[in-house]
C-alpha positions in Angstrom: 98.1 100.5 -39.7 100.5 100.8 -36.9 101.0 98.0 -34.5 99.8 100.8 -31.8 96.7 101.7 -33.9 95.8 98.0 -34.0 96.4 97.3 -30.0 93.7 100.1 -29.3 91.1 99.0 -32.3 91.4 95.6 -30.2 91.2 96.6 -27.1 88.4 98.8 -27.9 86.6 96.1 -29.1 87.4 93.5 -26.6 85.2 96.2 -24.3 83.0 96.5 -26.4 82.2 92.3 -26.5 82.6 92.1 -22.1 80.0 95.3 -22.1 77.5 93.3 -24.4 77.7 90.2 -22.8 77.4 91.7 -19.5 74.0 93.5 -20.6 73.0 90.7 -21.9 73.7 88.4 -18.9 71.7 91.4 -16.6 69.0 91.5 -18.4 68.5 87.6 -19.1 65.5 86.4 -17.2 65.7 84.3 -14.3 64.5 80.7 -14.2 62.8 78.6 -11.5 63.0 74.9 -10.7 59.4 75.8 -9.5 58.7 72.0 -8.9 61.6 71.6 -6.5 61.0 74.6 -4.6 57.4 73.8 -3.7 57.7 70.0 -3.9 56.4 68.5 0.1 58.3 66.3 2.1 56.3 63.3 2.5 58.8 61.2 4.8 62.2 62.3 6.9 64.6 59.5 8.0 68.0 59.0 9.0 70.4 56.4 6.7 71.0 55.3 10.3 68.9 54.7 13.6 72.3 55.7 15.4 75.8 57.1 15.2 78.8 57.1 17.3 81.4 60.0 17.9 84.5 59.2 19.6 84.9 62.4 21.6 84.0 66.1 22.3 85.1 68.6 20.0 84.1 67.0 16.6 81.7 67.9 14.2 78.9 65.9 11.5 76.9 66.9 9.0 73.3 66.3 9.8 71.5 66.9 6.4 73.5 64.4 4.3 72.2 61.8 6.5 69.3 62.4 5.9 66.9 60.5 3.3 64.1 62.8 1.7 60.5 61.2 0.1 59.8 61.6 -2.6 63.8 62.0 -3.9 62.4 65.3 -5.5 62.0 67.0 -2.3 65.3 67.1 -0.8 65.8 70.4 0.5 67.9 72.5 3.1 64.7 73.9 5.0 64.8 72.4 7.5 64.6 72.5 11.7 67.0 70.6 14.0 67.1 69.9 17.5 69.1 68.8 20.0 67.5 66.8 23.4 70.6 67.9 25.2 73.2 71.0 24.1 75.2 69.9 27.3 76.2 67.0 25.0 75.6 67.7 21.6 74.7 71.2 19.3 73.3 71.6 15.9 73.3 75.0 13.9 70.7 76.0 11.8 72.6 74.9 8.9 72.3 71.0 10.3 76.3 70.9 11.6 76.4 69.3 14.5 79.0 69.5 17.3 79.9 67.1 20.0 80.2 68.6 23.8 81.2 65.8 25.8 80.1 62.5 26.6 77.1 60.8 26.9 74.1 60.2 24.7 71.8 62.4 22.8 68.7 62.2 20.4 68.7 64.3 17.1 65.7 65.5 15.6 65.5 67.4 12.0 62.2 68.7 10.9 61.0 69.6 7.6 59.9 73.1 7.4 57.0 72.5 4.5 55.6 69.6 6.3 56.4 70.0 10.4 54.8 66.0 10.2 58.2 65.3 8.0 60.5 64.5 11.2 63.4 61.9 11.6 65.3 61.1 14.7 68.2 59.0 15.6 70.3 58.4 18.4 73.8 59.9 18.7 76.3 58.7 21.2 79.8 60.3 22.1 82.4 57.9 23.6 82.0 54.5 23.6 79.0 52.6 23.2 77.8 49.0 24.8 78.9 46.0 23.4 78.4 43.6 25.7 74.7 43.8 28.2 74.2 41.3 30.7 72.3 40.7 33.7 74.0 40.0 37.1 70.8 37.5 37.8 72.1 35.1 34.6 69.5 34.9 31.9 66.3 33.1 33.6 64.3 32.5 37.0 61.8 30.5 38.1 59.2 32.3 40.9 55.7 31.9 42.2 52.7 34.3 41.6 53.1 37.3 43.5 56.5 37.8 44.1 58.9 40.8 43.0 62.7 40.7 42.1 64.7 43.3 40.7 67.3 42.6 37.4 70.5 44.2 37.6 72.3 44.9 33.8 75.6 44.6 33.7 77.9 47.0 31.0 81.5 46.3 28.9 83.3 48.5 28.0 82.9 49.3 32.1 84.1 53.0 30.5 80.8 52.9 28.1 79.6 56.5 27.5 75.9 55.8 28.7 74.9 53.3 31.4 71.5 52.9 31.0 68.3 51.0 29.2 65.1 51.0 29.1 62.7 47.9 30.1 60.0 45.6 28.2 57.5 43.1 29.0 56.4 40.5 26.5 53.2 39.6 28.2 52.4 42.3 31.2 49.0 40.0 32.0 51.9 37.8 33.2 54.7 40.1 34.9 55.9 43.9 34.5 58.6 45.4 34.9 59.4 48.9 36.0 61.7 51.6 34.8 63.8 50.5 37.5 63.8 47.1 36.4 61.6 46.0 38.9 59.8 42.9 37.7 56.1 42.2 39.8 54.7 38.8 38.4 50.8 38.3 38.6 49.9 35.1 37.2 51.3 32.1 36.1 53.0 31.6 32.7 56.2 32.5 31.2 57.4 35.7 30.1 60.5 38.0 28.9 61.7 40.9 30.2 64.0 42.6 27.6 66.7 45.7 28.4 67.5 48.0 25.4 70.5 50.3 26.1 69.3 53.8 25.6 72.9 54.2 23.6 73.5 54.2 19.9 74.5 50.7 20.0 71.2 49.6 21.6 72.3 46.2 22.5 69.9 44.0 24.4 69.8 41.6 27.0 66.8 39.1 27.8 65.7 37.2 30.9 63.2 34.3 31.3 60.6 34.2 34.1 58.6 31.1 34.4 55.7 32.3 37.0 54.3 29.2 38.8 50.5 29.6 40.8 51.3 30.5 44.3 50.9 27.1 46.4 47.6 26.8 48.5 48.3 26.3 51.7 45.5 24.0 53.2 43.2 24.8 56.3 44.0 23.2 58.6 41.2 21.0 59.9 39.4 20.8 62.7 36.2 19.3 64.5 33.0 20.5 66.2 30.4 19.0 68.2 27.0 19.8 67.4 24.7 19.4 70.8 21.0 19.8 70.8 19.9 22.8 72.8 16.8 23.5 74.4 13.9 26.0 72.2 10.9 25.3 74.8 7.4 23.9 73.9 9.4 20.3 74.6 11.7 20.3 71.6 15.7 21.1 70.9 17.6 22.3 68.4 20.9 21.5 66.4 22.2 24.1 64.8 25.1 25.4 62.7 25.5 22.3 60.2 28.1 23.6 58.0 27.6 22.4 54.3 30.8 23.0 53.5 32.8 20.6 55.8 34.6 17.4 55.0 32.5 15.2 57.2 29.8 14.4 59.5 29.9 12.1 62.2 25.6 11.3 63.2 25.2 10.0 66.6 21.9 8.7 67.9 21.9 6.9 71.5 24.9 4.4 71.0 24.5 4.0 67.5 27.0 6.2 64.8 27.3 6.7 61.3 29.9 8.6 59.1 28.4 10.9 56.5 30.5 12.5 53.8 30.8 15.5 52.3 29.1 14.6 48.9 26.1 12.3 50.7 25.7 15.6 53.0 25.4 18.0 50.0 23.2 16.1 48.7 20.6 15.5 51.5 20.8 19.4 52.6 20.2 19.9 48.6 16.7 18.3 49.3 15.9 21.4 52.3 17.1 24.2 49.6 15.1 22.1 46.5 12.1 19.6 48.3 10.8 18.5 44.9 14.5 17.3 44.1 14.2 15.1 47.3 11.3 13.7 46.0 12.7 12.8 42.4 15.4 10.6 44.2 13.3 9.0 46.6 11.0 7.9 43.3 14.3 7.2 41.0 16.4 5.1 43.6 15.8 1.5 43.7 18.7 0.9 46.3 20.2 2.9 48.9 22.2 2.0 52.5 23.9 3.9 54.6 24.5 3.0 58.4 21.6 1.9 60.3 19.5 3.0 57.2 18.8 0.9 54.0 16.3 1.7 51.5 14.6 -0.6 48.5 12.1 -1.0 45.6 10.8 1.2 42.5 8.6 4.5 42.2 6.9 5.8 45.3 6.8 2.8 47.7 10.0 1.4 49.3 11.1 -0.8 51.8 12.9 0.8 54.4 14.9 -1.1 57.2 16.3 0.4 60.2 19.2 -1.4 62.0 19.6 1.0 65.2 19.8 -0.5 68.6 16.5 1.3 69.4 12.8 0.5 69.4 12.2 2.0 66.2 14.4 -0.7 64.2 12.8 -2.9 61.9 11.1 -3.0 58.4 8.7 -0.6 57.1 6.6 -0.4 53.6 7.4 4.2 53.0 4.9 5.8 50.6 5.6 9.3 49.5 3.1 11.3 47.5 3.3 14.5 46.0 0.5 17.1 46.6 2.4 20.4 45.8 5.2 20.5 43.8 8.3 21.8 45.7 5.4 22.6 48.2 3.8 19.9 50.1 4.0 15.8 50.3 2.1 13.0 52.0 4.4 10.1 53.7 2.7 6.6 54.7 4.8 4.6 56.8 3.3 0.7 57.4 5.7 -1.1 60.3 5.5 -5.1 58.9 6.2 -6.5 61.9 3.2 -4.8 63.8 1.0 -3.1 61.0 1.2 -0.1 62.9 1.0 3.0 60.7 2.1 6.6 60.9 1.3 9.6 58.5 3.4 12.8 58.0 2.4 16.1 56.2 5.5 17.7 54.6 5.1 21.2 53.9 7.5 24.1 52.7 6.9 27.7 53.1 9.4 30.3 53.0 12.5 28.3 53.6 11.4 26.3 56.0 10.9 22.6 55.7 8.3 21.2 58.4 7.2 17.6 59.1 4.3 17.1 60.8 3.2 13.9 62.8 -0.5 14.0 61.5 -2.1 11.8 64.5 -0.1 13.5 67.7 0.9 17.0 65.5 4.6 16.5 66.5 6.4 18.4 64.3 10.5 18.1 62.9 11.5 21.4 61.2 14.5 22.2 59.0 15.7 25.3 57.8 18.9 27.3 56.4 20.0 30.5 58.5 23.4 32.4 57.7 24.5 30.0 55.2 24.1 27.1 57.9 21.2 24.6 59.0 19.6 24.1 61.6 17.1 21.0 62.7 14.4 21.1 65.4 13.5 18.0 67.5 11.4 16.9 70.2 13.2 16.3 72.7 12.5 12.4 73.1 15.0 12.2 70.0 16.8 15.6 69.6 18.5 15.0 73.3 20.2 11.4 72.4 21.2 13.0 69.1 24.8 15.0 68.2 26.7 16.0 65.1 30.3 16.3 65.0 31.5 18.4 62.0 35.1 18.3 60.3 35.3 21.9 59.0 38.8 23.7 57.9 39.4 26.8 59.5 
C-alpha cells in the first residue's frame, strides 16, 4: 500500500472516530446536581460587617463575600441593592462600583428565600479613626437640664462625618439624633456615638444626673383673730395643719405649739375616738399653762394661766358612742365646783356643749383648714399666729 493510500485510510478513519464521539457526546444524557439547585438558603452574611474603598472608580465583588448556610446552598441567585447609586452601584451579577465618596449600605438577597438577606456597610475614602467629643468624656448636671455633645473627627478629611446616638438607661437621660441629651431623673448614665462609617468607631460620655435642689418656701407668719358669727360667739378660722408652728395666745399668757403636737391634737377633730385613746393611755402630759396626770379615764389637770380659771381639777372622760359622743366631768379641788360637757360628732363637726348653761365650743375642718367657734367671753382674748411657707 502506498504511503498516499495509507494517509487517506487514516484520515478516513480519524473522521470516522471525531463523528462517533461527537454522536455520542450529543446524545449522552444530561445530569443534575438536583440537591444544589433546590437546596434553601437558610442564613446570608457578609465575612465582614464593613469595607473600605479608597476612591471612586473601583470595583469589588459582592458574592465572594458573602457566607451561604447551609455551605450547600451557595448560589448566584441572588438580589443586590444599593442605599445610594450616587455613591456606590451593584450589577445584577453582584459587581459593585464605587461613585465617589461617602458611605453606603449593601444589601444582597437570596432569591429562594427573600428572608436570606445580609448587609454591611461600605465606605469610599477614608474612614474615622479617632471620635471624640468637644465636651471631654463626662459631666455632672442636675434633673431637668439639657446639653448638647459635639463629636469631634480625625482624619478632619474622613469620608463620612456622622454617627448615630445611644442611651444606656433612657429612664435616666436621652439623647436625640442630634445629640441632644434631656436628663429626667437622677442616676448615672452613657450616652454612646457610633460613626455611621465602615470603621464605626465610638466615643462615650458619662452623665451623673443629681435630683434638682428644692428650693425652700420661704416662711412667713399670720395672725389668726377671732371674728364675730353673732348669737354672742367668734370665730378663728383658717388654722393651717400644715405650718411649722403655732404661737396660742390667751389674755397675757402664750404658749408655742409645734408642728407635730399640732397634728396631733387636730388628728383628734378628724378621728374623736383617737382623742379619747390618748386621753385614757397618757399618764403624763405638760405643755404651757397646761399639765395633765394619772391612769385610765380620770386625770388631774392643772392650769397655770394668769386667769380665774387656773388651778387643779379631778377630768373624767367617758365614752358613750364610739367616735360619736363622750361625757366629760370636771371637779375644781380647790372649790368642789363642777362642770359637765356633752361631746358630740356629727358630720364633721365636733361640738362641746356646756350641759348646765348650753354654751357650746364647736370645731370643724373646711377647705383643708380648721376653724374653732367661741363665746365671746374667751374667743375675743384668744389669737393664733401661724408659721406657714408660702
Amino acid at each position: 500500500m502506498s504511503n498516499k493510500m495509507i494517509k487517506k485510510a487514516t484520515a478516513c478513519t480519524l473522521s470516522a472516530v471525531m463523528a462517533f464521539g461527537l454522536v455520542a457526546v450529543t446524545d449522552a444524557p444530561k445530569t443534575t446536581n438536583v440537591s444544589a439547585a433546590t437546596k434553601k438558603v437558610k442564613k446570608l452574611s457578609f465575612k465582614k460587617k464593613g469595607y473600605v474603598m479608597k476612591s471612586a472608580g473601583r470595583w469589588m465583588n459582592v458574592r465572594i463575600r458573602l457566607n451561604f448556610s447551609p455551605k450547600s446552598s451557595k448560589t448566584k441567585n441572588l438580589t443586590y441593592k444599593t442605599s445610594n447609586k450616587k455613591i456606590a452601584t451593584v450589577s445584577k451579577t453582584g459587581i459593585l462600583r464605587t461613585k465617589k465618596k461617602g458611605t453606603v449600605t449593601i444589601t444582597a438577597i437570596a432569591k429562594n428565600n427573600k428572608k436570606a438577606k445580609a448587609t454591611m456597610t461600605l465606605t469610599v475614602g477614608k474612614v474615622v479613626k479617632t471620635l471624640k467629643f468637644k465636651e471631654g468624656t463626662k459631666k455632672t448636671v442636675t434633673a431637668g437640664s439639657k446639653f448638647t455633645l459635639h463629636p469631634t473627627y480625625k482624619p478632619k478629611d474622613a469620608a463620612t462625618k456622622a454617627v448615630t446616638w445611644k442611651s444606656s438607661n433612657t429612664k435616666v437621660a436621652t439623647v436625640s439624633s442630634k445629640g441632644k441629651v434631656t436628663t429626667k431623673k437622677d442616676g448615672t448614665v452613657t450616652i454612646t456615638a457610633t460613626a455611621k462609617d465602615a470603621g464605626k468607631k465610638k466615643a462615650t460620655f458619662k452623665v451623673t444626673v443629681k435630683k434638682k435642689a428644692v428650693t425652700p418656701a420661704k416662711p412667713t407668719t399670720e395672725t389668726l383673730i377671732p371674728v364675730a358669727t353673732g348669737n354672742g360667739k367668734v370665730k378663728l378660722s383658717g388654722i393651717d395643719p400644715k405650718a411649722s408652728q403655732y404661737v396660742l395666745k390667751y389674755k397675757d399668757n402664750s404658749v408655742t405649739i409645734s408642728a407635730k403636737e399640732a397634728k396631733e391634737a387636730l388628728g383628734y377633730l378628724d378621728n374623736p375616738e383617737s382623742g379619747y385613746q390618748a386621753w385614757v393611755n397618757t399618764s403624763y402630759r405638760e405643755k404651757g399653762f397646761v399639765s395633765v396626770s394619772g391612769k385610765g379615764n380620770t386625770k388631774t389637770v392643772t392650769l397655770t394661766a394668769n386667769t380665774k380659771y387656773a388651778g387643779k381639777y379631778e377630768v373624767t372622760v367617758t365614752k358613750v358612742a364610739v367616735g360619736k359622743e363622750y361625757k366629760v366631768h370636771a371637779e375644781r379641788k380647790a372649790t368642789g365646783g363642777t362642770r359637765d360637757i356633752t361631746v358630740t360628732v356629727n358630720n364633721g363637726v365636733v361640738t362641746a356643749k356646756n350641759d348646765k348653761t348650753g354654751v357650746e365650743y364647736t370645731a370643724q375642718k373646711e377647705n383643708g383648714k380648721y376653724s374653732i367657734e367661741l363665746p365671746e367671753s374667751i374667743g375675743n382674748n384668744v389669737t393664733i399666729i401661724q408659721t406657714v411657707a408660702k
